[in-house]
N, C-alpha and C positions, 0 to 999 in steps of 0.2 A: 694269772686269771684276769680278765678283762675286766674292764667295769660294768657292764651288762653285754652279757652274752648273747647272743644271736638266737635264742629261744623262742616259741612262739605266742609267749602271753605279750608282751609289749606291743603295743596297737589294736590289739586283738579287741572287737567292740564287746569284753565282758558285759553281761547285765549287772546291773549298778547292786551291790552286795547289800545295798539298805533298801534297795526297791521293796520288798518283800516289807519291811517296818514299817515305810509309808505309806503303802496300800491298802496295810490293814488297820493302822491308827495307832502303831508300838511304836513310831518313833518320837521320843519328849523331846516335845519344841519349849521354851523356856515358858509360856505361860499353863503350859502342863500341871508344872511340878507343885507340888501345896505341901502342909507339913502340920501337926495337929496345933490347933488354936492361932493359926493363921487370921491376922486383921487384914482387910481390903480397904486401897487409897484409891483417893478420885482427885484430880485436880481440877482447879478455880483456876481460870483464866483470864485475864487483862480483856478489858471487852474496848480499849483504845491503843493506838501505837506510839504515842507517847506523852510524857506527862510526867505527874506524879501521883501517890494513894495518898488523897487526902484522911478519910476515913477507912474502917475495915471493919464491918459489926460479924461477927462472927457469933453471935450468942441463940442466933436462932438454931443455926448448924449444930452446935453445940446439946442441945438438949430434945437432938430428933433422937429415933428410937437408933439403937444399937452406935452411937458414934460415940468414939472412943476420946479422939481429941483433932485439934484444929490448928494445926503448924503455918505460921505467918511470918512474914517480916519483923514481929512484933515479939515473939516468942521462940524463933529460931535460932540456934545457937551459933557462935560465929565457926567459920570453916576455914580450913585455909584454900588459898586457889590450888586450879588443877595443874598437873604438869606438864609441861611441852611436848609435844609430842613432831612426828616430820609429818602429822598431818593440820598441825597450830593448836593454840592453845585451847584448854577445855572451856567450852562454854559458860560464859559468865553465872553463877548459882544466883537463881531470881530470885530469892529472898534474903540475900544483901544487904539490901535498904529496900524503899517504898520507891524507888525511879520506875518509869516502863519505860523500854525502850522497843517495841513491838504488840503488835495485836495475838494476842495468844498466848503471852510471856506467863507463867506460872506463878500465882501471885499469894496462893494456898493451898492446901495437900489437907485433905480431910481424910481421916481414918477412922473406919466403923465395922463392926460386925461381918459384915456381907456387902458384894459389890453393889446389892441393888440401893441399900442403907447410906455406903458411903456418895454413889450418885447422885439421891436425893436429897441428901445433906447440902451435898455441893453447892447447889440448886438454893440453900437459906444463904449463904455467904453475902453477904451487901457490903459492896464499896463502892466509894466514889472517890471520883480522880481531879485532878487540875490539869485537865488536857490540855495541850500544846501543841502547834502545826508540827505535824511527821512528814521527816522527808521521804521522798522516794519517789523512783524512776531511774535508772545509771544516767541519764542524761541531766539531772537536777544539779544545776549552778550549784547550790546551796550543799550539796554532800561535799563533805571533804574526800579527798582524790590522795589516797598514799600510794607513792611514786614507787618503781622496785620494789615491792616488800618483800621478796623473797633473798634479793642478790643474784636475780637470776638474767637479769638484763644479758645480751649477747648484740654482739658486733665484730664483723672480719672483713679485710677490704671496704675502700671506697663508696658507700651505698649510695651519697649524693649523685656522687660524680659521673657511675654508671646508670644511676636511673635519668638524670640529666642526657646524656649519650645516647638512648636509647632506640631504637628506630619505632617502638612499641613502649609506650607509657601508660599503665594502668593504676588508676588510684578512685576505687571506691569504697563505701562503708557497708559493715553488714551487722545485723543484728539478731538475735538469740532471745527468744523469750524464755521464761525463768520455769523450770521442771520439774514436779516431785515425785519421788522413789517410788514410792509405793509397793514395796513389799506388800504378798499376800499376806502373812503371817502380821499381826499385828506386833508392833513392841510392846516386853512386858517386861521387868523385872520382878525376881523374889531373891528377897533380902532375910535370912536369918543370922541373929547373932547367939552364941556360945562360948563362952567363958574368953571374952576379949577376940575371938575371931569370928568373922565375920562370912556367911559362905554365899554366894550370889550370881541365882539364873540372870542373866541377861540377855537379851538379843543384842549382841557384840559382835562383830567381825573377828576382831581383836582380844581374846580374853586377857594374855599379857599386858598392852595396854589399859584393858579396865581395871587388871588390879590394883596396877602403879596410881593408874587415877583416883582409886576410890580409897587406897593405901596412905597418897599423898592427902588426899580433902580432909580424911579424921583423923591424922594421921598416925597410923601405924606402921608399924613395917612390914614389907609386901609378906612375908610370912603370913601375916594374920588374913589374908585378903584370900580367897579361894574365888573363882570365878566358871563356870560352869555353862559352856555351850555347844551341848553335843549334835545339838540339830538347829535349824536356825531356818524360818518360814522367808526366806528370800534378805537381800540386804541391799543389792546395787549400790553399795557404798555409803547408806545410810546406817549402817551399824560400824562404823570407823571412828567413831567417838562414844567418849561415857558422857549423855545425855543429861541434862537437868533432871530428868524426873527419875531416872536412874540414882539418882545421889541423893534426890526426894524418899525414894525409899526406903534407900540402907539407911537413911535419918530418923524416917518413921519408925523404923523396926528397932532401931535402939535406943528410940526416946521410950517407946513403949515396953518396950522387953520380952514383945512377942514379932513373930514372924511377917512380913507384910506383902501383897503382892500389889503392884499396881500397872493395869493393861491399859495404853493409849486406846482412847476410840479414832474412829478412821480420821474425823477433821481436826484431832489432835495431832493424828501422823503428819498433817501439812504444816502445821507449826511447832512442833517438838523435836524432829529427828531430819530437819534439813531438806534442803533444795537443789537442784543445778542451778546456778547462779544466772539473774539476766545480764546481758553480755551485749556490746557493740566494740565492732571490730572494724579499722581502716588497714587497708591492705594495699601498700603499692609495689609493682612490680616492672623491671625492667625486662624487654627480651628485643632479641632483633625479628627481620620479617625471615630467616628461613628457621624461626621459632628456636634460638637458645635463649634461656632464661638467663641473665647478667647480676639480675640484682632482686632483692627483696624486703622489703621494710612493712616489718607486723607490728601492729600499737593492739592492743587489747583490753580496753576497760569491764571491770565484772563487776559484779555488787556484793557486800559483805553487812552481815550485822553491824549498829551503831558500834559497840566497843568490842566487837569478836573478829576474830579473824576465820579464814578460809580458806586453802590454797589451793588456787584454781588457775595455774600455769597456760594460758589459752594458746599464748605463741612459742610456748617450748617445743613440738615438736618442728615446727617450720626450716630452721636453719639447715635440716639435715637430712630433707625429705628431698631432696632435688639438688643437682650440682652446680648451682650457683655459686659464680665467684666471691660474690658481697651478698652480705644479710645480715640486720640487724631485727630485734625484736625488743618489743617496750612492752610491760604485765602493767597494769592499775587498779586498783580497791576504789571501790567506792563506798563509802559508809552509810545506810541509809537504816530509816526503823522500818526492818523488816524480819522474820525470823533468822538467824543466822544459818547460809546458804550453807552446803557439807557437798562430800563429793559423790555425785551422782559418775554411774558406769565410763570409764573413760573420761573423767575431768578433764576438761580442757582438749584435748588430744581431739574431744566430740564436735566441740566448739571450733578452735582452729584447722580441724578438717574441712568442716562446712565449707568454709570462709576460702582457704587455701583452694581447695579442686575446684569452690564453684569459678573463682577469680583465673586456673589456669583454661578453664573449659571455654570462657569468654574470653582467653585471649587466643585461645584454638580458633575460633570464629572471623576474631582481626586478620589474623595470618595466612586466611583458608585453609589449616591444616587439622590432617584428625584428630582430636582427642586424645586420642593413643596415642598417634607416634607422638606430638606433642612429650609424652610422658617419657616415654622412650630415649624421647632424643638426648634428654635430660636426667637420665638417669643415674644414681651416684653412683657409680660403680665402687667407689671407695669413700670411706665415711669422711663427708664434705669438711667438718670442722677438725679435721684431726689427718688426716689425708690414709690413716690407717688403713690396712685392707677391713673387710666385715668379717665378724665372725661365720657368719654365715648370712647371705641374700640371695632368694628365689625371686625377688620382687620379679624379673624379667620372665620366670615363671610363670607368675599368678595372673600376668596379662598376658599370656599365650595362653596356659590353660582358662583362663575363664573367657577372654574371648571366643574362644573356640568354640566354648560350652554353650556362651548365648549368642552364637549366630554374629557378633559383632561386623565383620568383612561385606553383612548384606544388609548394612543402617545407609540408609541415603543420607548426603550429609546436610540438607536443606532443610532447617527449619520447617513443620508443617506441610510435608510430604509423605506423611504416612494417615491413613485415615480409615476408622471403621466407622461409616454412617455416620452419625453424628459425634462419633469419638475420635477426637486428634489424637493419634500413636505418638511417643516418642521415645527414646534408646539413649540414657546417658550413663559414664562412668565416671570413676575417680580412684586414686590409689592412696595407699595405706603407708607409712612406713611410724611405727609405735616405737617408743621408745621403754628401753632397757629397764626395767626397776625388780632392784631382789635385795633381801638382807639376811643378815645372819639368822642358822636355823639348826634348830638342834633335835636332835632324835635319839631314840631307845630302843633294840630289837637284841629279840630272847627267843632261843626255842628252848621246847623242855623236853620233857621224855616222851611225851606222846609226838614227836617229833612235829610238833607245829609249832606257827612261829608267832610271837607279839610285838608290833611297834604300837611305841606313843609316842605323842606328839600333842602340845598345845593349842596349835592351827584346828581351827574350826573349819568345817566342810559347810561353807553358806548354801548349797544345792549344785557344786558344781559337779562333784563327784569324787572328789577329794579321799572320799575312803576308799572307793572302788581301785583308783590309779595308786594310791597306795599302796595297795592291798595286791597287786599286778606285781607294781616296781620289786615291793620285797618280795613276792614269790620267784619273779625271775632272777634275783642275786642269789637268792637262796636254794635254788632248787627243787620248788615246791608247788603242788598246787595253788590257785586261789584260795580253794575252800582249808586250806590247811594256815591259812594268815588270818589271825584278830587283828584290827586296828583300831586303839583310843584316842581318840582326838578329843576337842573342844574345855579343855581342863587346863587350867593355870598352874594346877600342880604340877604338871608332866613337865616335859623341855620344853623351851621355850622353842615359841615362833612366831614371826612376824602375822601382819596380814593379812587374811583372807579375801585382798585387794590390790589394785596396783599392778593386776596382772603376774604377781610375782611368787604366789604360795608355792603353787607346783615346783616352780623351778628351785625356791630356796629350800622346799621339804625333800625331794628329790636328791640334790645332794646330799643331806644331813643323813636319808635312809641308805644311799649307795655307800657311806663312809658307813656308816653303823653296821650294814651288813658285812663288810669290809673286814673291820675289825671283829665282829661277832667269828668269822670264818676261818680270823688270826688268830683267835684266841678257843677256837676247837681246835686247831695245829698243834696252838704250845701245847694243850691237854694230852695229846698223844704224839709228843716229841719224842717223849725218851720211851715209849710204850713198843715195845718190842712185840706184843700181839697186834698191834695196827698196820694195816698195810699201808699208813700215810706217814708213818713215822720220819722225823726231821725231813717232812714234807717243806717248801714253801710256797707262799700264796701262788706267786707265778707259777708254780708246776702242777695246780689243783683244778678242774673244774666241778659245777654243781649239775646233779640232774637228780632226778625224781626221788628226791629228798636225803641223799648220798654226798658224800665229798668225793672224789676219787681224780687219780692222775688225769691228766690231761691227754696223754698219750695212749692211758692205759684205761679205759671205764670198767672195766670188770677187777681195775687196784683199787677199792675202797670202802666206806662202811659209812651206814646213814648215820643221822644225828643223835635218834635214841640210844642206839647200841653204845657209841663216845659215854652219854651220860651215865647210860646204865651200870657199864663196868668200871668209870670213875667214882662211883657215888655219887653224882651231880644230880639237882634235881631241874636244874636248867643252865646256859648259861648267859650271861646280859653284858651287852655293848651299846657304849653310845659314840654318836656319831654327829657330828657340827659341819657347817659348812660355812664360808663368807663366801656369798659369789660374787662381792663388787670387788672393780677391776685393779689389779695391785697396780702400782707405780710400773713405769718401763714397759707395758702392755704392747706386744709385736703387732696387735689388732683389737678392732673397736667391737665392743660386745655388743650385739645384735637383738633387738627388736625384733616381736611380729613383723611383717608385711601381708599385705594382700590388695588385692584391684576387685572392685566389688563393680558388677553391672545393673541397671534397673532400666527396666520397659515401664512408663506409664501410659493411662488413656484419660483423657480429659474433656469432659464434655464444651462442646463446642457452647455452649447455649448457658446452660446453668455453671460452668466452672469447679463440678466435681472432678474431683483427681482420684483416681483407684491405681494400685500398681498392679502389675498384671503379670509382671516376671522380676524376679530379685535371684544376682548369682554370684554366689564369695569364693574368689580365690584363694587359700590362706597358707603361707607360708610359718609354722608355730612350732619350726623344728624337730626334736622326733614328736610324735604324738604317742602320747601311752593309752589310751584308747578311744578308739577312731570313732564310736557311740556318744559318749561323754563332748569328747571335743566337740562332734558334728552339732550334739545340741547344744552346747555352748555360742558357737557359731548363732545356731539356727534363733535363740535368744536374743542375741545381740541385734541381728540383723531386722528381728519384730520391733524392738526397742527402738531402734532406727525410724523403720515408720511411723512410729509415733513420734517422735522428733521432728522427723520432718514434716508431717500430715496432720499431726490432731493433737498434740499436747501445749498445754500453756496455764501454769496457775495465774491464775489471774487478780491482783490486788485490784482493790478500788481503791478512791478517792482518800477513805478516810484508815487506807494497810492493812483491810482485814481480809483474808482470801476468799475472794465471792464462790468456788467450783470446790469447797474443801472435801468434796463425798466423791465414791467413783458413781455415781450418775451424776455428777456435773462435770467430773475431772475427766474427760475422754480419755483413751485409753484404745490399742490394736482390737478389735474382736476378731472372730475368726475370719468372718468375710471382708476384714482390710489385707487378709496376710493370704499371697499367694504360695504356691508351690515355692519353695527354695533349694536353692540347688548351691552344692556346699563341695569345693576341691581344696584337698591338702597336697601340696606342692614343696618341694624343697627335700632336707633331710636333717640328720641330728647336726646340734650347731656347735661349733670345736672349742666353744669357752668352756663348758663344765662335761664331767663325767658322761653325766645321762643323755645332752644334746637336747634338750627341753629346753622352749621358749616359750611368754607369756602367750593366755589365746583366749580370758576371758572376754578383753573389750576391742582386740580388734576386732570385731566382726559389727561394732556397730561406727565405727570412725568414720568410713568413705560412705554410707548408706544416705544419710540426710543429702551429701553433695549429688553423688549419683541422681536420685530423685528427682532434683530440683533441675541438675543437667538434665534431665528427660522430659523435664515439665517444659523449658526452654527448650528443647529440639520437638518438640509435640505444638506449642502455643506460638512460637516465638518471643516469648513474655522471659525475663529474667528477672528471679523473685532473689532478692538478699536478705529477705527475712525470714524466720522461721516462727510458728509454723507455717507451711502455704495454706491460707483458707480459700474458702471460692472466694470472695470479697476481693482477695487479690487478684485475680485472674478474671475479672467480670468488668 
């Protein structure tokens, strides 16, 4: 038997199997859930970025109507710190001591009756600080600069020597202003405790992670920790961490010994649940005049909370996006009081894409050659740093199909030679190549006698579609309709699973359920091994296929018998398999395990006069190996690629003077609306990729990587103007 068969649910744009929940209002997102005698928390927050609490009068708070109690630096108990995790350590617990090290830092946790109660409460809280200049800016002398913090520093061949050499020497700076998530769904946590365990909604990506964190801070053993997220109102990587106010509540709830919920307000989400980090990047690069690239040196400074870390890898993907013989790349922390940044869609990949295609696009201009072939000429046919073949690469794909798609072959190649009335046209691209990330992933799948089947799984489905592709995957291992598969996710109790980030769930849940249904299918065999009424008797796996909810020969489909009937005449009342997978790569590896790719194109129009920019055509080529449904993926895609425009066109949180976010609301934080995002146009390219079973590759954040560079190459082939910072306002272009 195959690992997936050639059936026609895999790709197939199923509609999303929880559609139906959210449309009507059945589906619980975490600040849903309530429980009877439930207290509500409001947090106090630092109104300086740094200092210390000299005072804290809390007595006002204290004897408003319905508040319960008033948790402070003062009266909080000691915790222990959080545990590491591969996205860094948990955010420092602000009530610690009386330090601030940020505007917004949570400085007390009021709990009362009702949220309007604990609000108002809030609101009596009186402190006062012994403020201190706050640093901040990535550029501020005065932050300290941790050098490598990862160990991920890289270097191959010569880089001096060959950018020395070069007949073409480029070396300029680019810079990234600083981003916030914004999920629609607000974060909220509820916290109840029950005889030493502790069960807890959160808006988590991760619920394995949140238990171990919230297991490790009071500390129990993850036993006692439940974690609970079966829906989740958006995350972009801002539910990758268990949150300060998060640990605020499981605190509340068992100081008091009732249940507590506590929902961020919107300009709370700007300083509680993280940022894309501000970012400046020098980029030099070597190539000759009939355009081979020779060498390439990435430095990339990013910003981190004062004592928190963040990893925000900016020049990781660079070495291995191009076949350059030398490339070295240098990461940097910069410490500054500012909320501690977290990783927004595509960390760093976002960033260093910018930087990387806008830097080849201007070297296409030096050399008079296109854009494209530019990329082309250079392309790695084998993974640069390993010389490996690829697991699989369409990238040569995604720019034939997507050029195709947007007219590419009739872009004139002059600067400011396209023009509608007062609107400069211009046509730029950039390509994609994402790098590989997955970890171990465990799963559980059951049919019973009404012959349908159940997996669980840990893994939260943040909105991507994670149940539906599920829900697919086992029906096509199993021989089953969709509608004949349950699937439980978002539960700590289940198997574990990494992620709901990283581009990685799909691929590591996928394995865990092809192995599970695997052995699920081995272990209806042994059942009717020695069964002399089964027509599959001392069958094996290999000589079995599945169809429309049946085992039978392979050779033979009319030798077999469906799933009920096994149970029924065994007296089984179902049977249960679990299934793991590690997809990272063993020692000795014949080939390099393969990333997304894709070549993303953008048309914009730019007013000659005022310096408005509109895009007016966006088109993503994407290579994400097999796709299990082409709906799901498309809007994942189509997500990324909005996200993009915002990146590039309208987003920027903006500190002032003294680190407090001046834009913390979405009517100051700009954001895509409908009339920034045109028509997009969305090709999947490529086929399944020969590292794992399924042929799955990540496909959440390629789609927003080459979009900002794209843009700005368009805004540059429209204006003449070459913008290396983000976002472009008119200001720049005027």
């Amino acid at each position: 038997m195959t690992a997936v068969s050639s059936g026609k649910l895999l790709g197939e744009p199923v509609d999303r199997i929880d559609g139906h929940l959210k449309v009507t209002g059945g589906a619980p997102y975490p600040s849903d859930f309530s429980y009877p005698d439930m207290a509500h928390a409001a947090l106090v927050q630092s109104t300086v970025a740094a200092g210390t609490i000299r005072s804290l009068d809390t007595a006002g708070a204290l004897v408003a109507p319905g508040v319960l109690t008033v948790i402070t630096h003062e009266n909080a108990p000691a915790l222990a710190e959080g545990p590491m995790t591969n996205i860094g350590p948990s955010p420092r617990f602000p009530l610690a001591d009386n330090r601030i090290l940020h505007h917004g830092q949570h400085v007390a946790v009021v709990v009362a009756e009702t949220p309007e109660q604990a609000r108002d409460a809030a609101r009596l809280v009186r402190v006062e600080y012994d403020e201190a200049a706050p640093v901040l800016g990535v550029g501020n002398p005065d932050a300290p600069v941790l050098t490598d913090p990862y160990g991920m520093e890289s270097s191959r061949g010569d880089v001096e020597a060959a950018l020395a050499a070069s007949d073409v020497q480029y070396d300029e700076t680019f810079h990234m202003a600083p981003e916030t998530n914004n999920p629609l769904g607000l974060f909220a946590t509820v916290a109840r405790w029950e005889d030493g365990r502790v069960t807890v909604h959160d808006s988590s990506q991760w619920p394995a992670m949140a238990r171990q964190s919230i297991a490790t801070v009071f500390g129990l053993p993850e036993s006692a920790v439940r974690v609970l997220v079966p829906y989740l109102g958006g995350g972009f990587g801002a539910g990758l961490r268990t949150w300060p106010h998060a640990i605020l509540a499981v605190l509340a709830a068992r100081m008091l010994e009732r249940p507590v919920k506590l929902v961020l307000t919107r300009p709370q989400m700007f300083t509680s649940v993280g940022h894309r980090p501000e970012s400046v990047q020098r980029l030099r690069i070597g190539a000759t005049t009939d355009g081979r690239l020779l060498a390439v040196d990435h430095e990339a400074t990013a910003t981190r909370g004062a004592e928190e870390m963040n990893i925000e890898p900016i020049t990781m993907g660079t070495p291995d996006a191009y076949a350059w013989p030398s490339a070295a790349t240098h990461d940097r922390l910069a410490a500054l009081n500012i909320p501690n940044p977290g990783a927004m869609r595509a960390p760093g990949h976002a960033e260093g894409g910018f930087a990387l295609e806008s830097a080849l696009d201007e070297i296409s201009y030096r050399i008079g050659m296109d854009p494209l072939e530019l990329r082309l000429r250079n392309h790695a046919e084998v993974h640069p740093s390993t010389g490996l073949p690829w697991s699989s690469n369409a990238l040569r794909d995604c720019y034939r199909v997507g050029a195709e798609r947007f007219g590419w072959s009739a872009r004139p190649a002059e600067p400011r030679s396209l023009r509608d009335g007062a609107w400069l046209v211009g046509q730029g691209m950039a390509g994609v190549t994402f790098s590989r990330w997955a970890a171990v992933c465990r799963a559980q799948v059951s049919v019973g006698r009404d012959g349908a089947a159940l997996v669980r799984c840990a893994g939260t489905d943040i909105g991507t579609g994670t149940y539906t592709i599920t829900a697919q995957l086992a029906a096509e291992l199993l021989g089953l309709d969709v509608e004949q598969v349950r699937v439980e996710l978002g539960d700590s109790d289940l198997p574990l699973a990494p992620q709901s980030g990283g581009s990685g769930l799909a691929l590591a849940l996928s394995g865990a359920v092809e192995d599970a249904a695997r052995n699920l299918l081995r272990a209806f065999l042994d059942t009717v091994r020695d069964d002399d009424s089964s027509p599959l008797r001392g069958r094996s796996l290999d000589e079995v296929a599945v169809t429309g909810g049946r085992i039978h020969l392979a050779n033979d489909p009319s030798a077999g018998e469906d799933y009920a009937a096994i149970l029924d005449r065994h007296g089984l009342r179902e049977l249960v398999a679990d299934g793991e997978k590690d997809p990272s790569p063993p020692e000795g590896l014949s080939m390099a395990p393969a990333g997304a790719f894709a070549a993303q194109f953008a048309e914009v129009r730019v007013h000659e006069e005022l310096g408005i920019v509109r895009v007016s055509r966006l088109a993503s080529a994407v290579d994400a190996g097999r796709v299990l449904n082409e709906k799901t993926a498309r809007s994942q895609v189509i997500g990324a690629m909005v996200l993009g425009i915002g990146m590039a066109l309208l987003e920027e949180t903006s500190f002032d003077a003294g680190g407090r976010i001046a834009n913390a609301t979405l009517g100051d934080y700009l954001i895509p609306a409908h009339a920034d995002v045109p028509d997009l146009d969305v090709a999947f390219v490529g086929g399944p990729d020969a590292f794992n079973a399924v042929g799955v590759k990540g496909l959440g954040e390629v789609g927003v990587v080459g979009v900002p560079a794209a843009i700005a190459n368009a805004v540059h082939h429209a204006t003449g103007r070459r913008i290396r910072s983000l976002p472009i306002t008119l200001d720049k272009l005027l």
